[in-house]
C-alpha positions in Angstrom: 0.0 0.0 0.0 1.1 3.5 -0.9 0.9 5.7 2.3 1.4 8.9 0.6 -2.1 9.0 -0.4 -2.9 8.5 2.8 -1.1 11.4 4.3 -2.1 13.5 1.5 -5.2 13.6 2.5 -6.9 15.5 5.4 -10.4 14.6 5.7 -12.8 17.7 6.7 -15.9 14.6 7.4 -15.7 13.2 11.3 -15.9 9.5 10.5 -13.9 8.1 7.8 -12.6 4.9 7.5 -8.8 4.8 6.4 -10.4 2.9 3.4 -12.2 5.8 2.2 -8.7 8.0 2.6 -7.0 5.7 0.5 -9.6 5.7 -2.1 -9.9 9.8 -2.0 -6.4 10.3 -2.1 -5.9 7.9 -5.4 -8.9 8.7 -7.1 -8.0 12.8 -6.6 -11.5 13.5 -4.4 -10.7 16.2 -2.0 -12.6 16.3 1.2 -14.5 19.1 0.2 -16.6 17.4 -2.9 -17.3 15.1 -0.2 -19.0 17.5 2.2 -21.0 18.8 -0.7 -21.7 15.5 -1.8 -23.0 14.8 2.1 -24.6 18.1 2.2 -26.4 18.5 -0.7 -26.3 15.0 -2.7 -29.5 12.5 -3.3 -29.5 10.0 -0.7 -30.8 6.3 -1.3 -30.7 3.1 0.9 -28.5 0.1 -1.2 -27.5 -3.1 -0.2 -27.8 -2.2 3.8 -25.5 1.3 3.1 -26.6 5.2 2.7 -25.3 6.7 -0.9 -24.8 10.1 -1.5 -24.5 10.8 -4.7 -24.7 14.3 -6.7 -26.3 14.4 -10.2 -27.6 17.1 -12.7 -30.2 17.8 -10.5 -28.2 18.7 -7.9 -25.9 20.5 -9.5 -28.6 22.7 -10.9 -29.7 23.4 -7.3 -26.4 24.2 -6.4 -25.8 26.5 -8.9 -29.0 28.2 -7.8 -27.5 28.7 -4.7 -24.3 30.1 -5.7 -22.3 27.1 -4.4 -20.0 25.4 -6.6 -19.8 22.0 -6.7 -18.7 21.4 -10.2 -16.0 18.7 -9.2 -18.6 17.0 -7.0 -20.6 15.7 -10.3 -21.0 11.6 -10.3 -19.4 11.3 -7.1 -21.1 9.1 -4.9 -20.2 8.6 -0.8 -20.5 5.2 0.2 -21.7 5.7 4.4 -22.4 3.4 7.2 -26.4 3.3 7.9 -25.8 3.7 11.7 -23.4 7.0 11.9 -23.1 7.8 8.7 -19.3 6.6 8.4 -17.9 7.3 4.8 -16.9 4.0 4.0 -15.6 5.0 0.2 -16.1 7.4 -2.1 -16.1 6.9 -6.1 -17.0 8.7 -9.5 -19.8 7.4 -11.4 -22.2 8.8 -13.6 -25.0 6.1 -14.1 -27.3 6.5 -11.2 -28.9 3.3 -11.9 -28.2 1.8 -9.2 -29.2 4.2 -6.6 -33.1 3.4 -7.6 -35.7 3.0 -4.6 -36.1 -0.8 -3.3 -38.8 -2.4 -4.6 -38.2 -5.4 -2.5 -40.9 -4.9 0.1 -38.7 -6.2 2.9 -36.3 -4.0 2.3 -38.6 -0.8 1.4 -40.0 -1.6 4.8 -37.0 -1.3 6.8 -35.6 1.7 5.4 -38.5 3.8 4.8 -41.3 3.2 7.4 
């Protein structure tokens, strides 16, 4: 493992796991995008984890409200259910997977 992407980066976000500093640091996601990502992103339940995720939408709110966020676009926060913990952070622009649960079982748990 390369440490210097770990020391490169200085997370601004209370819970991170060393993971998710790793991943930052390599991929080039400062912990700013991530705040806005927290702040202002789209937030679904997948797989049992909270995604944060910022799209056109929310860029266009964004820029309504002066902030800029234009590095933020497709980035998506992996986080912890329970604390919201950023468990990894990644860019991707199909939001496909970020759909609502149809599975009742699930559906019930996370939004009831």
């Amino acid at each position: 493992m390369n440490n210097a992407c770990y020391s490169a980066v200085t997370p601004l976000v209370t819970n991170i796991t060393t993971h998710a500093v790793l991943r930052m640091g390599s991929r080039r996601i400062r912990p700013a995008d991530v705040d806005i990502v927290i702040n202002y992103g789209r937030m679904s339940y997948v797989r049992g984890a909270v995604i944060y995720a910022i799209g056109r939408k929310e860029m266009a709110f964004c820029q309504k409200k002066g902030i800029t966020c234009r590095r933020a676009q497709g980035l998506q926060v992996v986080c912890a259910p329970d604390d919201d913990t950023v468990i990894t952070v990644y860019r991707n622009n199909d939001f496909k997977g970020l759909r609502y649960s149809t599975n009742k079982k699930t559906a019930k748990k996370f939004y009831n």
